[in-house]
N, C-alpha and C positions, 0 to 999 in steps of 0.2 A: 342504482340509487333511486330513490323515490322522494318525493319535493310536495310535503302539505302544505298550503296556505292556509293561515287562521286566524281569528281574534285572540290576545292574549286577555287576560283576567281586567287589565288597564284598560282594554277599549284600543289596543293598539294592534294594526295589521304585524303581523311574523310570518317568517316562512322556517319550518322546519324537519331536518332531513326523519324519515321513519324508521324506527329500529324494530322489526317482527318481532326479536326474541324478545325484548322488552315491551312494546308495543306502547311505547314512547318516541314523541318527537324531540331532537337534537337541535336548540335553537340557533340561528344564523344570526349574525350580528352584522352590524353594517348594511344589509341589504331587509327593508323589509316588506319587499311583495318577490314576487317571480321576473318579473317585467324590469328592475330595478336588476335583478342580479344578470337577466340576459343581456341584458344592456350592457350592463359591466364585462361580462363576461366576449361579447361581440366587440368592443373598442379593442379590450387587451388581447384577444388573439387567444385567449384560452377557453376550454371546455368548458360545459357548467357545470358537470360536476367537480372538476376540479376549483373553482374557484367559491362550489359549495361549502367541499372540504375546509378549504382555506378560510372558510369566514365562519366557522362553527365559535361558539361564546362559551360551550361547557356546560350550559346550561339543561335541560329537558324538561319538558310536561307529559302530562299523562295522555294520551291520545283519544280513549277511551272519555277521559272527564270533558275533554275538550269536543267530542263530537255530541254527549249529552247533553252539552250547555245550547247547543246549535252556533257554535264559536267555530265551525268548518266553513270556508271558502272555494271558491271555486279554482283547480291548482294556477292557474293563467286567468289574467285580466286584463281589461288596460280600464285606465282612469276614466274615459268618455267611454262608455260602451258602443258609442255607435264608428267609434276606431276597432271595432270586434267584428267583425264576419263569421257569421257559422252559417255553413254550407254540409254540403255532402255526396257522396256518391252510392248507386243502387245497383242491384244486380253485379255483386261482385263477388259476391259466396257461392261456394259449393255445397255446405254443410255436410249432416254426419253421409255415411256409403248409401244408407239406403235413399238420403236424397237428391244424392248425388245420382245414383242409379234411373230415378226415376226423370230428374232434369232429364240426363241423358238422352231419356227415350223422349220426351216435351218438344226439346231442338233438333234430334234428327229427323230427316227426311227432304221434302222440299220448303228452301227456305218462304216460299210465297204463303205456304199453309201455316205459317208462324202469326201468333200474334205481334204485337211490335216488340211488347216485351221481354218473348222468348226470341225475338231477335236481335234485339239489344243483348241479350243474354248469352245467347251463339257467338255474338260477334267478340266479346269479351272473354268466352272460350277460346277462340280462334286465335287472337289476335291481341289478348290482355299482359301478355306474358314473352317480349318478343327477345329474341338472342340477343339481338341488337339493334340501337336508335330508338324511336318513340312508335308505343304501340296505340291500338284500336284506342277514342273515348270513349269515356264510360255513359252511363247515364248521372246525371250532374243536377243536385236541384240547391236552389238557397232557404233558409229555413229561417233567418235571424239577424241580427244584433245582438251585444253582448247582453243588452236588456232579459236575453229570454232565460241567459245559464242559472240556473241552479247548481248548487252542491249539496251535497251528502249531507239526510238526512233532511234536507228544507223540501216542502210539498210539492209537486209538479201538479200546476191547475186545469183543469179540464175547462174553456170555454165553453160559454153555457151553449154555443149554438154546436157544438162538436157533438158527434153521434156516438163515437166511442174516445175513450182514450186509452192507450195501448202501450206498454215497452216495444221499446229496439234498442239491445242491449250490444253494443259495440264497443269498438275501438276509437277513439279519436286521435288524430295527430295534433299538436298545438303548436305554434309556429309565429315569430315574432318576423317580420321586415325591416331588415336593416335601414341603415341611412344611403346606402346606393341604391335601393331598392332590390339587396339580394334576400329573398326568403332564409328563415333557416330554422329548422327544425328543432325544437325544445328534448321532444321526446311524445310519450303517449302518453291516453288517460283512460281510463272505462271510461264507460257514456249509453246514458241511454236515451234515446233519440226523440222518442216520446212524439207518437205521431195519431192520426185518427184513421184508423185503416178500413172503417164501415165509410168513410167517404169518399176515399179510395175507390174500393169497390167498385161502389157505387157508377164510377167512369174514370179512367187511367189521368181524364186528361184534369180530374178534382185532385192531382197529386199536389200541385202548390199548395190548396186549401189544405190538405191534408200534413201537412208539414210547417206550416206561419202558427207555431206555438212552442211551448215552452223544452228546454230539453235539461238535464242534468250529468253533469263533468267531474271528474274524482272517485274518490279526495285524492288518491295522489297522481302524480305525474313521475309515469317513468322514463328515465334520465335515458337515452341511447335509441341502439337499435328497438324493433318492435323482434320479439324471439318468432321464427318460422311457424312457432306451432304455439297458438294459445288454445288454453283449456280452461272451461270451469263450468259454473252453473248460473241460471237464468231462474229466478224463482216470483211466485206471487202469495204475498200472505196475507190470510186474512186479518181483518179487524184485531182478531183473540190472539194474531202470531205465531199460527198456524200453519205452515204450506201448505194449501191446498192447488198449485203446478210448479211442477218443477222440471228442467230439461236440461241438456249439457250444451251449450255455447259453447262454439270454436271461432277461433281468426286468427290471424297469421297468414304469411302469403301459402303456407302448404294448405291451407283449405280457401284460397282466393282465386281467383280467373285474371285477375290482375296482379302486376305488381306494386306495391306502393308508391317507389317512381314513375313509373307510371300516371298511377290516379294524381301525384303531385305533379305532375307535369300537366297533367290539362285542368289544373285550377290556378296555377300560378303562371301559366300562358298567358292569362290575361293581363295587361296594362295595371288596369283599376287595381288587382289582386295582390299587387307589389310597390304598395305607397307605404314611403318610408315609417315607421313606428307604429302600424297598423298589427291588430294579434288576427290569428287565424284559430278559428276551432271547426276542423274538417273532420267528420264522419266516414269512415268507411264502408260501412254495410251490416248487415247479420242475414242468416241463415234460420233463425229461432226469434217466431212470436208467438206468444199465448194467446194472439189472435185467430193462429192458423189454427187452435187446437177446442177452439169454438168459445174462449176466455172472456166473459165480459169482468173486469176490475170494476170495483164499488167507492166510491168516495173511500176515505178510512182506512184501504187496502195498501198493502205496501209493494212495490218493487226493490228486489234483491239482485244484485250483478256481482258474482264470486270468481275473482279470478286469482288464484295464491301468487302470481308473480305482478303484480298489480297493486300488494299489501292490500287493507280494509277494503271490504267491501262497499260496493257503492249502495246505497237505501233509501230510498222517496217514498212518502205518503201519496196520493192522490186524493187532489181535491177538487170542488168544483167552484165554477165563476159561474153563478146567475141574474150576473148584471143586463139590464136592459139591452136592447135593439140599439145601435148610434144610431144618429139624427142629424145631417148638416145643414147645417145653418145657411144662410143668402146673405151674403153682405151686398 
C-alpha cells in the first residue's frame, strides 16, 4: 500500500491511498493527515494498512492534477515541526559490483592505513549485519526539524553561503513514538537528502555544515516492510527537461552493510529519540551522487528519484537563497 498526503481542491489536508494502474488517489475519510490515522491505528492494535482500507470514502482524485497544482505533501508530518527529527545514517551502501569491488580494495589491508571513513566503512562491513543481538554503529549525523521537509515537486533551496547543492537519493523510514515511548515504524519513503558535498570535501569534519539544510520526502509512503532489493533511477534535468545524468540507485538491505534494525537500534537507543508523539524522518544512505560524477546542478535544474515500487516519482527544482550574512544583536 502507498499513503499520499495532500491538499484537496477546499484547502483541506487528505490522505489518499495510490492506485498505479489508474494513477489516482483513493480518498480516506475520517482520518485526515498520516499522523491522525497512525494514531488511530497504534490505540486499536491494528495495522495501518488495514485501518487504511477500512476508512476509504469511495471517492478518488487525479494524482497527476493534484501534484500540478503543487497540492503534494510531505507523506508524514506532525503539527509542530520541531516534534519532527530528521536525522540519518552514512556509509551504509555498497552500491553497483563494480563499486563494490573497488570499496573492497579501499578497506583491505591494515586498518591504521584507513582513513576514518573507510573505517567506519570496514567496520559496517564487518559487523553491520550480525546473526544475532545488536550490531557495529553506524555513522549517525542530524540534518533537521520538520521545518526543512519538502515534498514532491516543491524547490529544494540552496543557501546562499553553500558551495554546492547536491542530491542523495534514498530511502527514508518514517516513524511515529507511541505514548509509552515505543517507536514504530510507518513504512518508507524515497528521499533525497539534499546535502552540500563541495564542503564536505572540503574537511570530513564540515559534515554537520554539510548536512543543516533542506531535504525532500515522497510523495508516497510505503505501508510495510522496505523489499530486500530496491532498484530504480537517480536522474538530473535540465532547465529544458532534458536529462543530462542519469544512474541506477539501489537500497535495500541486499546492497546495505547494515541492517535496518540495526541502523534503528542506534537511533532510538537514545532517551530524547523516543518522546511520546514525536515523527521521525531517518535516512538511510546512497551509494549514487551526481557529485561523485563531477555534476554541478544549476538553479532551474530538477532532481528525479524513480523507484516503481515506491509509485510516483519523487521531483524538486533547485533553487537558491541569496539572503544576507545573519547579524546578532546585544541585548
Amino acid at each position: 500500500m502507498l499513503l499520499v498526503q495532500f491538499i484537496d481542491e477546499q484547502g483541506q489536508r487528505r490522505v489518499g491511498v495510490f492506485d498505479g494502474a489508474a494513477h489516482s488517489l483513493w480518498v480516506l475519510a475520517t482520518y485526515p493527515t498520516t499522523y491522525a490515522l497512525a494514531q488511530a491505528a497504534i490505540a486499536a492494535g491494528r495495522s495501518l494498512a488495514e485501518l487504511a482500507t477500512s476508512a476509504l470514502d469511495g471517492s478518488s482524485v487525479d494524482y497527476a492534477g493534484v501534484a500540478a497544482a503543487g497540492r503534494l505533501l510531505a507523506p508524514l508530518d506532525h503539527v509542530d515541526p520541531a516534534h519532527c527529527f530528521v536525522t540519518g545514517t552514512g556509509l551504509t551502501h555498497l552500491g553497483s559490483a563494480d563499486t563494490r569491488d573497488a570499496m573492497h580494495q579501499k578497506i583491505g589491508g591494515a586498518v591504521e592505513a584507513l582513513s576514518d571513513s573507510m573505517k567506519m566503512f570496514r567496520l559496517g562491513v564487518e559487523g553491520g549485519k550480525p546473526a544475532s543481538g545488536i550490531g557495529v554503529q553506524p555513522e549517525w549525523f542530524y540534518k533537521g526539524d520538520g521545518s526543512i521537509v519538502r515534498a514532491g515537486e516543491q524547490p529544494l533551496t540552496m543557501p546562499a553561503f553553500s558551495r554546492d547543492g547536491g542530491e542523495e537519493p534514498e530511502i527514508a523510514g518514517l516513524y511515529l513514538i507511541g505514548a509509552e515511548g515505543q517507536p514504530y515504524r510507518l513504512g518508507f519513503a524515497l528521499a533525497n537528502e539534499f546535502s552540500d558535498h563541495a564542503t564536505e570535501r572540503q574537511n570530513y569534519l564540515y559534515l554537520a555544515h554539510s548536512k543543516l539544510r533542506q531535504c525532500a520526502v515522497g510523495p508516497a509512503l510505503l505501508v510495510g516492510d522496505l523489499p530486500a532489493h530496491v532498484a530504480g533511477s537517480s536522474r538530473v534535468r535540465g532547465a529544458d527537461g532534458v536529462v543530462r545524468w542519469e544512474k541506477p540507485f539501489v537500497s535495500g538491505e541486499d546492497n546495505m552493510s547494515h541492517t535496518v534494525a540495526n541502523l534503528e537500534h542506534h537511533h532510538f537507543k537514545y532517551d530524547l529519540f523516543r518522546r511520546p508523539g514525536d515523527v521521525h524522518v531517518h535516512f538511510f544512505g546512497t551509494a549514487t551522487l551526481s557529485f561523485a560524477d563531477g555534476i554541478v546542478v544549476a538553479p532551474g535544474e530538477r532532481f528525479e528519484i524513480d523507484v516503481a515500487a515506491f509509485g510516483p516519482p519523487l521531483r524538486n527544482p533547485l533553487a537558491i537563497d541569496d539572503s544576507a550574512a545573519v547579524a546578532v544583536r546585544a541585548l
